[in-house]
C-alpha positions in Angstrom: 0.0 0.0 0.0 1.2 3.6 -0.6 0.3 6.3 1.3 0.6 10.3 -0.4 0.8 12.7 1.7 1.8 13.3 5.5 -0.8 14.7 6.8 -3.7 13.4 9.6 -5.3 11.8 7.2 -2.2 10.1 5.7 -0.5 9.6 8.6 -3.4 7.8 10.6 -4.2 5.7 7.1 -0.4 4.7 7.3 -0.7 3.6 10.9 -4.1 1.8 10.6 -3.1 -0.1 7.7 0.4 -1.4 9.1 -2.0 -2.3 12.5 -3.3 -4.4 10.4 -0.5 -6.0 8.9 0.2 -4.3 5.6 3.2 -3.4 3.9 3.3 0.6 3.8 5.2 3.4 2.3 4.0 7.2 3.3 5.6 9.4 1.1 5.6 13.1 1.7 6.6 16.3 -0.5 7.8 18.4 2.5 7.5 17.0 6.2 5.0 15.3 8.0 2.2 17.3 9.8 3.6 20.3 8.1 1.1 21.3 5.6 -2.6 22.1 6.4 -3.3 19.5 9.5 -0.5 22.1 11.3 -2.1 25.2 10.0 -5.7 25.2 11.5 -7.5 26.4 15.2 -7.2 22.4 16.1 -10.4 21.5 17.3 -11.7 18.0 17.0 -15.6 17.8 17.3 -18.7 16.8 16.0 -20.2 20.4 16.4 -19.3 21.9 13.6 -21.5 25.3 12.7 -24.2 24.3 11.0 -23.4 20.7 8.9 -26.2 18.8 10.0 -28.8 21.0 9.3 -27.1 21.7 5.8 -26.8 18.1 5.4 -29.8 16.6 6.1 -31.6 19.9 4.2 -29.2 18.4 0.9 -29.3 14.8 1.8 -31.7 13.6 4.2 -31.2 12.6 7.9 -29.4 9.5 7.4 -26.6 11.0 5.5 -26.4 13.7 8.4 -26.4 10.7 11.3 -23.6 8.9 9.2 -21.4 12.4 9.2 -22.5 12.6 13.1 -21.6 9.5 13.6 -17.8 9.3 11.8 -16.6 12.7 13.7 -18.1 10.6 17.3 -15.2 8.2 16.0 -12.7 10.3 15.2 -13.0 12.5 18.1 -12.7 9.2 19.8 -9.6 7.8 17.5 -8.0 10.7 18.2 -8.2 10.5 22.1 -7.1 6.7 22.3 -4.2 6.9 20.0 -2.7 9.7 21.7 -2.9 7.9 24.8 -2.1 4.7 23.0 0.8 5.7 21.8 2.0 8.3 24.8 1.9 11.3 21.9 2.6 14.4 23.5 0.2 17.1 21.6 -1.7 19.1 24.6 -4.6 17.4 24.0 -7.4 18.8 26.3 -10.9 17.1 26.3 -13.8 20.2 26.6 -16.9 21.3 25.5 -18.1 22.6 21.9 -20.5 25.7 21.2 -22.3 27.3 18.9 -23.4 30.6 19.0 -24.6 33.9 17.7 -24.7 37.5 18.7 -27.5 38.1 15.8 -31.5 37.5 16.4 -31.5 36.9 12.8 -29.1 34.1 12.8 -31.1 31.9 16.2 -32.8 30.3 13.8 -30.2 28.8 12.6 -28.8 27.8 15.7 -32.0 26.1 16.2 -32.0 24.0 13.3 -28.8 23.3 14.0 -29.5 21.9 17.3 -32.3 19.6 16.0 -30.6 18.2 13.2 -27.6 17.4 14.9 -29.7 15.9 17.8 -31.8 14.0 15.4 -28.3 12.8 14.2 -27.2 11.1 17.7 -25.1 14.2 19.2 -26.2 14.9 22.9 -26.4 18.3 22.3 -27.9 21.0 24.3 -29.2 24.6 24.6 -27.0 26.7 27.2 -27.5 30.4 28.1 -24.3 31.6 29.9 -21.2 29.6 27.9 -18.5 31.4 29.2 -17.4 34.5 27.0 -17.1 38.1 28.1 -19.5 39.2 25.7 -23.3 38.4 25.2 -24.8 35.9 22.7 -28.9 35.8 21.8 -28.8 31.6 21.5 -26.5 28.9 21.8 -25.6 25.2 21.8 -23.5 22.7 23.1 -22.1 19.1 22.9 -19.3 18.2 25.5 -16.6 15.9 25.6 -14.8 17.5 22.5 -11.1 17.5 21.9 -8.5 20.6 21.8 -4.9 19.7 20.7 -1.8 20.0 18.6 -2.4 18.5 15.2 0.6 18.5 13.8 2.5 17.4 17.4 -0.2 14.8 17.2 0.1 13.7 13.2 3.9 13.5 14.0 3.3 11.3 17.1 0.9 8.7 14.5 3.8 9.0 12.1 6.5 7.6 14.3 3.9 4.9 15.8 3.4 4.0 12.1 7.0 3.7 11.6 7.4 1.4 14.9 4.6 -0.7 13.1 6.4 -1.6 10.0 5.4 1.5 7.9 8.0 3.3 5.5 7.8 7.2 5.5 10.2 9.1 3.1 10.0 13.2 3.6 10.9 15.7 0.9 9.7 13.2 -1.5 7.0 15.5 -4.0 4.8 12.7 -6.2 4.2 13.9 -9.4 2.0 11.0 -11.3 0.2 8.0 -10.4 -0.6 5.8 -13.0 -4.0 4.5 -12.2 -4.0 1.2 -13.9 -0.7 0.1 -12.3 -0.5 2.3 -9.2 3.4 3.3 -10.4 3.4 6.5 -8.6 6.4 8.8 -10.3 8.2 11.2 -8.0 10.0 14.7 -8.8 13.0 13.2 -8.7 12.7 10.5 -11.5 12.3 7.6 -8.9 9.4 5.4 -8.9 7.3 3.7 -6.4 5.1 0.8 -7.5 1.7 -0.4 -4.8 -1.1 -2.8 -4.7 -3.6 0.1 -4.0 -3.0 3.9 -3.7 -4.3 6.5 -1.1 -4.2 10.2 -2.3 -4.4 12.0 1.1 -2.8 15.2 -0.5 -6.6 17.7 0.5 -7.3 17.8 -3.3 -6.3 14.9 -5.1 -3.2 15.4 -6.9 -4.4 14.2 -9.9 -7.0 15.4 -11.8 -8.7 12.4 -13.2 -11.7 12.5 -10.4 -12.2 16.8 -11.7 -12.3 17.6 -7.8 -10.8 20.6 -9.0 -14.0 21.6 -10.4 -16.2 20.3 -7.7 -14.6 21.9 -4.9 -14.1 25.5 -3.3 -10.8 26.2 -1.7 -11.1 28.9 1.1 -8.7 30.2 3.2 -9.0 31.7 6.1 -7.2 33.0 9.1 -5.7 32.7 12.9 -3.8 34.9 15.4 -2.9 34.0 18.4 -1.4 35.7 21.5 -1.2 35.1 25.5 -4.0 35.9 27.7 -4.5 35.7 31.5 -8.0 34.3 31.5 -8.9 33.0 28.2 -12.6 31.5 28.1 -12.6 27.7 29.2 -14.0 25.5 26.0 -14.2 25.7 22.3 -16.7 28.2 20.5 -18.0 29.4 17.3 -20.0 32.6 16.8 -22.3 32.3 12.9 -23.6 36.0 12.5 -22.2 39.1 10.6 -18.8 37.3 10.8 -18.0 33.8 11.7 -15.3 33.6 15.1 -13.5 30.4 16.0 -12.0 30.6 19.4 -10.8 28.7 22.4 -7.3 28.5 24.2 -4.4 26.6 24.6 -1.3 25.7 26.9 1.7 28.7 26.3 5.2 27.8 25.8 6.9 28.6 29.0 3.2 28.7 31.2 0.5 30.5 31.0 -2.1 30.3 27.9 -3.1 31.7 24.7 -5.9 32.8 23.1 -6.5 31.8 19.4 -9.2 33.2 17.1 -10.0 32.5 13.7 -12.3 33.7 11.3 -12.2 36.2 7.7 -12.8 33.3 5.1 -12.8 33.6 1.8 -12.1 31.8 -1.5 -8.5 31.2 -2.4 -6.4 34.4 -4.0 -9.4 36.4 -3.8 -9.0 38.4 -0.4 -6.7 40.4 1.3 -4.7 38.5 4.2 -2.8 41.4 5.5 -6.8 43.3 6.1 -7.8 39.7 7.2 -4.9 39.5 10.1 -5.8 43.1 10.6 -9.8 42.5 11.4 -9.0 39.6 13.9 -6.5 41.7 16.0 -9.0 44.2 16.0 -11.6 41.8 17.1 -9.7 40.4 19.9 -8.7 42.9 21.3 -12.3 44.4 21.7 -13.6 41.6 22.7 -10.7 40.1 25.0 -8.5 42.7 25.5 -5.7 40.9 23.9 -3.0 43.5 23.6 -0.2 41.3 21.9 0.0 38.9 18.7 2.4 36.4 18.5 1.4 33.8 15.8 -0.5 34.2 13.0 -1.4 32.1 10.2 -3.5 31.1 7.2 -5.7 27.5 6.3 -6.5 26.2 3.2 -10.0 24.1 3.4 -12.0 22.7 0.2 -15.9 23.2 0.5 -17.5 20.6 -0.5 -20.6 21.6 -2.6 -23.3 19.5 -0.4 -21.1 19.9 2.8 -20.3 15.9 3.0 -16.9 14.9 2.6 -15.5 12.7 -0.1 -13.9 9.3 1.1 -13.6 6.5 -1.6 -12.4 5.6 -4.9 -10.5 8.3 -7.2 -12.9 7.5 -10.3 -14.9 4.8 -11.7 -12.1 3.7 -13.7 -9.4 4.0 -11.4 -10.3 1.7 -8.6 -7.2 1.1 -7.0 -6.7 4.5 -6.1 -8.6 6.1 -3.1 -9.0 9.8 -1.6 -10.6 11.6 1.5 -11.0 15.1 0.6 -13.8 17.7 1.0 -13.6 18.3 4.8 -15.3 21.8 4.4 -12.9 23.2 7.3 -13.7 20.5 9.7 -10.9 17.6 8.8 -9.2 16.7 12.0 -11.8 14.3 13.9 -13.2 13.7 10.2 -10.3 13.0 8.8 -9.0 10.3 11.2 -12.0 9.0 10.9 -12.2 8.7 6.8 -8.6 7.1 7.0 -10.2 4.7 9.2 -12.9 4.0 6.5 -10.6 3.6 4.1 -8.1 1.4 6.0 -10.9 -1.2 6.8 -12.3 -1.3 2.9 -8.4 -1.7 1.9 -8.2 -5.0 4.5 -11.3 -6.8 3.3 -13.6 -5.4 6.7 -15.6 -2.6 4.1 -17.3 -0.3 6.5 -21.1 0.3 6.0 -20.7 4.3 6.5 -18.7 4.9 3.7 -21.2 5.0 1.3 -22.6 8.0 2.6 -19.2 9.6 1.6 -19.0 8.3 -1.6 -16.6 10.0 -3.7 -19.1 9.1 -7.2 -22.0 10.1 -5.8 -24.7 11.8 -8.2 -26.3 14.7 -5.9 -27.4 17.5 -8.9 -29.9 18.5 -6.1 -27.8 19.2 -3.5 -24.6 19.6 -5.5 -25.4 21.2 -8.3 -26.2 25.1 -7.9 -22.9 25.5 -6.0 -20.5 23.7 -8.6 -22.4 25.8 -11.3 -21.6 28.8 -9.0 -17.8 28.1 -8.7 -17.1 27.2 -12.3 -18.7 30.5 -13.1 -16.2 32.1 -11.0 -13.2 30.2 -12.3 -14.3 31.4 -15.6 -14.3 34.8 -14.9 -11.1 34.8 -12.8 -9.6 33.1 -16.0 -11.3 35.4 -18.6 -10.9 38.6 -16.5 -7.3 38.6 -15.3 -6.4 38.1 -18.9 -7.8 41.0 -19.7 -6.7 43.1 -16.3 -3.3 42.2 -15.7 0.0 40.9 -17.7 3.4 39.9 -16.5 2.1 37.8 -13.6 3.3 34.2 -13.1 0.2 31.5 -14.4 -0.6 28.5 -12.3 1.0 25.7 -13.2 -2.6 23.4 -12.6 -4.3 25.2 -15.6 -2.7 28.3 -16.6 -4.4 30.5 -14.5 -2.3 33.7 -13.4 -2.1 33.8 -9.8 -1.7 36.5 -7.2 0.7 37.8 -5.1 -0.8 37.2 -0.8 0.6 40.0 0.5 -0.2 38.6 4.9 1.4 35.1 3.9 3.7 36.1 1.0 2.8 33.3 -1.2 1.4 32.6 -4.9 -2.1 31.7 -4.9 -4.4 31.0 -7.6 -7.5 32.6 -7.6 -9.1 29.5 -9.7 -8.6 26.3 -8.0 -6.7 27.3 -4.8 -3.0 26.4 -5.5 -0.7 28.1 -3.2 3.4 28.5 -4.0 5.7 29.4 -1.7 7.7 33.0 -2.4 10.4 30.7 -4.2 7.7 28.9 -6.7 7.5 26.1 -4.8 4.0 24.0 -4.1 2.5 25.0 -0.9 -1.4 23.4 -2.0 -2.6 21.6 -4.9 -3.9 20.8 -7.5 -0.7 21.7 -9.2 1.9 19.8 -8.5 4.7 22.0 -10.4 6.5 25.0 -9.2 5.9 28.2 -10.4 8.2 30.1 -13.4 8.9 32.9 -11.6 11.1 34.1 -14.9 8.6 33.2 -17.7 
């Protein structure tokens, strides 16, 4: 079995499958946990804004208890493992909410909370959750997991390698040949597997046109130290959407993250972004000084359920987990699971409501019309607004220069390249020409 990309996802696949006795190889482009598993608020839960109600709006209620029911199991995955395997990752077990400051959003909230208790979550309404500011409604489902998930996808990685499992860093995969699994790497070297597992976010290859059926969005964290941060995880859905809760400090003490300022891939400003949340916390929290700040890069998936399955109908050896919409820590243990159980001959009955085939033009097909329009225009309209810029090396089209995170990123399909060129995020998979 091989194993792309060194992420949660591929790093728990990599472990699962060598528990179970197979012969493994992970291969990574740059270092394991280092890409967008590091680069998120970390929250593992089942609560996530308002998925259930989207999905059992778009797909029914069984779909939305099968999504319910995978993040149950990786929130749990990720608890025993850690303990399992003595991982170090400040992992703190607390409660999830979901809030807003907005009368016109408690609706929302409402269906929220009776889709996701319809779904199997214990949730429950609160009044008083905690934060120094007031909210008109909220919810909330405890026993919820904060953590360090990259510490945590490093820890799987070396328990992998204690099970048998081969992990090569700094090793970019260009091609995979679908019929033969051959998987080709920048370097000219080539890898040959029984069965393939593409756990790069979007699938490196372009065979299954996630490209096209996906939205990358960024958006953004700060983080900074704080003498009494709230105790828990929150979300606030309103005029703007909040992530925050707190974590262990290096050298004592504890910090305050917050997240928020989405938007599609190469079409905002970071440096306003990064601007907004500092402003924000330090109303609301009276944060005073930034340390850390960063970027994600999540893909939308267009009827909010994830992907976990085969690449295509005609590549069947291949597999992927992508689609996470933002939420792909406790789901995307769990998918790895799924897919290390149907690659041992123990198929899991879930799955299928993850299907990466699946035919949804209900509930999937006004928002991929939606973002091919845009990818259209973005390709027509820079054309005709701007020359001399570097094109992505996916599709050709010319990317933009992030200002906040100093990288390339292509307002299109959401590649990112580092200052130098380099691939940060797929779908492309070659570097930039800066000198073109």
């Amino acid at each position: 079995m091989a194993v792309i990309g060194g992420g949660i996802v591929g790093a728990t696949a990599a472990l699962l499958l060598a528990d179970r006795g197979c012969s493994v190889t992970l291969v990574e482009a740059r270092t394991v946990g280092g890409g967008v598993t590091g680069h998120s608020t970390a929250k593992a839960t089942a609560l996530q804004d308002t998925a259930h109600s989207k999905i059992a709006k778009r797909l029914g209620s069984e779909a939305a208890a099968a999504y319910a029911a995978a993040n149950e199991e990786g929130v749990g995955l990720i608890t025993s493992r850690a303990q399992r395997h003595g991982i170090e990752c400040s992992l703190e077990t607390a409660p999830n909410h979901l809030y807003t400051q907005d009368e016109a959003f408690v609706e929302l909230i409402e269906a929220e909370y009776d889709a996701a208790g319809g779904a199997g979550l214990d949730v429950e309404h609160v009044a008083d959750i905690g934060l120094p500011f007031a909210v008109v409604a909220a919810i909330r489902l405890d026993g919820q997991i904060a953590f360090d998930s990259a510490a945590f996808t490093r820890g799987v990685a070396t328990a992998a390698e204690d099970a048998g499992a081969t992990i090569h860093e700094g090793s970019r995969v260009r091609s995979v040949a679908h019929k033969t699994c051959r998987i080709g790497l920048e370097n000219g070297a080539a890898l040959d597997a029984d069965h393939v597992i593409l756990a790069t976010q979007m699938p490196l290859l372009d065979r299954g046109l996630f490209f096209a059926r996906l939205r990358p969005q960024a958006s953004y964290a700060i983080a900074g130290p704080l003498a009494d941060p709230p105790t828990g995880m929150f979300l606030g859905i309103g005029g703007s959407t909040r992530s925050i809760r707190s974590t262990p400090a290096p050298g004592g003490g504890r910090a305050l993250i917050v997240g928020g300022e989405g938007h599609k891939v190469g079409q905002g400003d970071s440096s306003d972004a990064y601007a907004k949340l500092v402003a924000w916390a330090g109303e609301r929290f009276g944060l005073d000084s930034v340390e850390h700040r960063w970027s994600a890069h999540d893909l939308m998936s267009p009827d909010r359920m994830p992907m976990v399955g085969t690449l295509a109908p005609w590549a069947p050896r291949i597999w992927t987990a992508t689609g996470f919409s933002k939420w792909g820590l406790a789901m995307g243990v769990s998918a790895a699971a799924m897919l290390a159980r149907e690659l041992t001959g123990d198929p899991d009955p879930k799955r299928e409501a993850f299907d990466t085939n699946r035919l949804n033009p209900l509930g999937q097909g006004p928002d991929v019309v939606k973002e091919n329009a845009d990818v259209a225009l973005q390709f027509v309209g820079d054309r005709l607004r701007r020359a001399g810029t570097p094109r992505c090396t996916h599709l050709g089209c010319l990317v933009r220069w992030n200002t906040g995170d100093r990288t390339w990123d292509c307002p299109c399909h959401g590649s990112r390249f580092a200052a130098d060129g380099s691939v940060l995020n797929g779908p492309a998979s070659a570097p930039l020409d800066l000198d073109g």
